[in-house]
C-alpha positions as CSV (number, residue, x, y, z in Angstrom):
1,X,11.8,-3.7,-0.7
2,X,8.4,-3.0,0.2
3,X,6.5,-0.9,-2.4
4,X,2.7,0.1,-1.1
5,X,1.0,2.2,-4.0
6,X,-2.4,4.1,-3.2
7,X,-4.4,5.3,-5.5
8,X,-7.6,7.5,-4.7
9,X,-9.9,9.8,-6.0
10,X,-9.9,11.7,-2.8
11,X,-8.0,15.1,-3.3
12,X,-4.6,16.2,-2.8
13,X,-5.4,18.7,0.2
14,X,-7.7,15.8,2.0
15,X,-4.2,13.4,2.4
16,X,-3.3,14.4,6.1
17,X,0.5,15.9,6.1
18,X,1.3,12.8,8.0
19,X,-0.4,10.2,6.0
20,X,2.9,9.0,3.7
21,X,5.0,8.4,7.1
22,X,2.2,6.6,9.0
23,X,1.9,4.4,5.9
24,X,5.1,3.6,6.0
25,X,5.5,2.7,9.5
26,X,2.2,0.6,9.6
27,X,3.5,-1.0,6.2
28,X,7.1,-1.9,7.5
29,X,5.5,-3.4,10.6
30,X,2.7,-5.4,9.2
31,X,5.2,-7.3,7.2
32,X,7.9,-7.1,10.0
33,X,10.5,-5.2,7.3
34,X,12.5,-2.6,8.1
35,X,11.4,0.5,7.5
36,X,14.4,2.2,5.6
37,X,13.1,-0.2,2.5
38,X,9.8,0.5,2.8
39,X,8.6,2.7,-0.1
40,X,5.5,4.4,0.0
41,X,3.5,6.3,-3.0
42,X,0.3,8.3,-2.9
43,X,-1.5,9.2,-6.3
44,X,-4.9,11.2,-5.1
45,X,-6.7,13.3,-7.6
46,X,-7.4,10.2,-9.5
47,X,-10.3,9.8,-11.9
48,X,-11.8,6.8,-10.2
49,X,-15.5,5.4,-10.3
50,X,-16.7,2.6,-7.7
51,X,-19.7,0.9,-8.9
52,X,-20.1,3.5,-11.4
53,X,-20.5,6.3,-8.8
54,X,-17.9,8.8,-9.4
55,X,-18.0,10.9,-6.5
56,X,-17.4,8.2,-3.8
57,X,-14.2,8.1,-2.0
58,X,-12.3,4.7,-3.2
59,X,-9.0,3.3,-3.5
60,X,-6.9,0.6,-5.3
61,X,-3.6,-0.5,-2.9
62,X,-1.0,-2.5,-4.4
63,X,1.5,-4.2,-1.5
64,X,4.6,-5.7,-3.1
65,X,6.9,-7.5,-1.2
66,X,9.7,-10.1,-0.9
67,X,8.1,-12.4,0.9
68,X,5.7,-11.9,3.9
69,X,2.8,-12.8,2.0
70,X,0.3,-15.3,1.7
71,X,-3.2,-17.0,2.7
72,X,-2.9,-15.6,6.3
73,X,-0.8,-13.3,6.3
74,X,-2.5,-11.2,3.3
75,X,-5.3,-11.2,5.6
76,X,-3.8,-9.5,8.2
77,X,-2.0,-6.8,6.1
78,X,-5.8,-6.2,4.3
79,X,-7.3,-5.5,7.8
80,X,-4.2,-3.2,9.0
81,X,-3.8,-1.2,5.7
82,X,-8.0,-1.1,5.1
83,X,-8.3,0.4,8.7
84,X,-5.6,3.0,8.3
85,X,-6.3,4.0,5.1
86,X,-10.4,4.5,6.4
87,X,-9.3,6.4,9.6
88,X,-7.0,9.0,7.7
89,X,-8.2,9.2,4.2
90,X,-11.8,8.4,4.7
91,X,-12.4,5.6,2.2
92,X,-14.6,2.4,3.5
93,X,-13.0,-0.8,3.5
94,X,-15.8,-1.9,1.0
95,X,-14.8,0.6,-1.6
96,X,-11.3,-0.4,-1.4
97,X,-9.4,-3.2,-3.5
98,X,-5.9,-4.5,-1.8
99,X,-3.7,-6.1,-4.2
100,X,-0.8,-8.6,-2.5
101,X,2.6,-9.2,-4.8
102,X,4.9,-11.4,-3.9
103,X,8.1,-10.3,-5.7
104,X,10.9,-12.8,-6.1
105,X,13.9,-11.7,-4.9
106,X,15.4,-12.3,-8.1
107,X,12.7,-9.9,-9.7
108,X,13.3,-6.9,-7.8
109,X,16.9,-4.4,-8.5
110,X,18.7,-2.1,-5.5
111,X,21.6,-0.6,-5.6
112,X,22.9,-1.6,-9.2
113,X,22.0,-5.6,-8.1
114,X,19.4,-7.2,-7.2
115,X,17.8,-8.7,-3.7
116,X,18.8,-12.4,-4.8
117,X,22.8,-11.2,-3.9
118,X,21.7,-9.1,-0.8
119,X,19.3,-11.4,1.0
């Protein structure tokens, strides 16, 4: 049931064609998930200020998951999505906020149940 949410002020025609899937691949294996739950969303266009400045490239990632995170692990995650998302969309790790959820199973619905009955 991973969920990773990026949003960025960078524009719509800037997010490589490619970016959603590679997110998704690089998400699913950082946290060792299978892929077919992995849910990705992109919001660019957003009207986003870092330190006040408006026209510098930022981002704020949200990473849910069941399970998977932690001390050392959310470290690892942070370097992996931090890196990706600087190589495709541009945006410096340092301008970039990575929040970590750690959904209980009981928490998070699929298919008309909920996690706690399929795990």
């Amino acid at each position: 049931m991973p969920l990773c949410t990026i949003d960025t002020n960078v524009s719509v025609d800037k997010i490589p064609a490619n970016f959603v899937k590679q997110t998704s691949s690089l998400v699913a294996k950082t946290l060792g998930k299978p892929e077919s739950y992995v849910v990705v969303q992109v919001r660019p266009d957003q009207i986003m200020a870092w330190g006040g400045i408006l026209e510098s490239p930022c981002a704020v990632v949200h990473l849910h998951s069941i399970g998977q995170l932690g001390v050392s692990q959310n470290k690892k995650h942070s370097a992996a999505i931090s890196a990706h998302v600087q190589k495709e969309l541009g945006i410096p790790s340092h301008k970039m906020y990575i929040f970590f959820h750690d959904a209980d199973k009981t928490d998070v619905g699929y298919s008309g149940t909920t996690f706690h009955d399929i795990l």
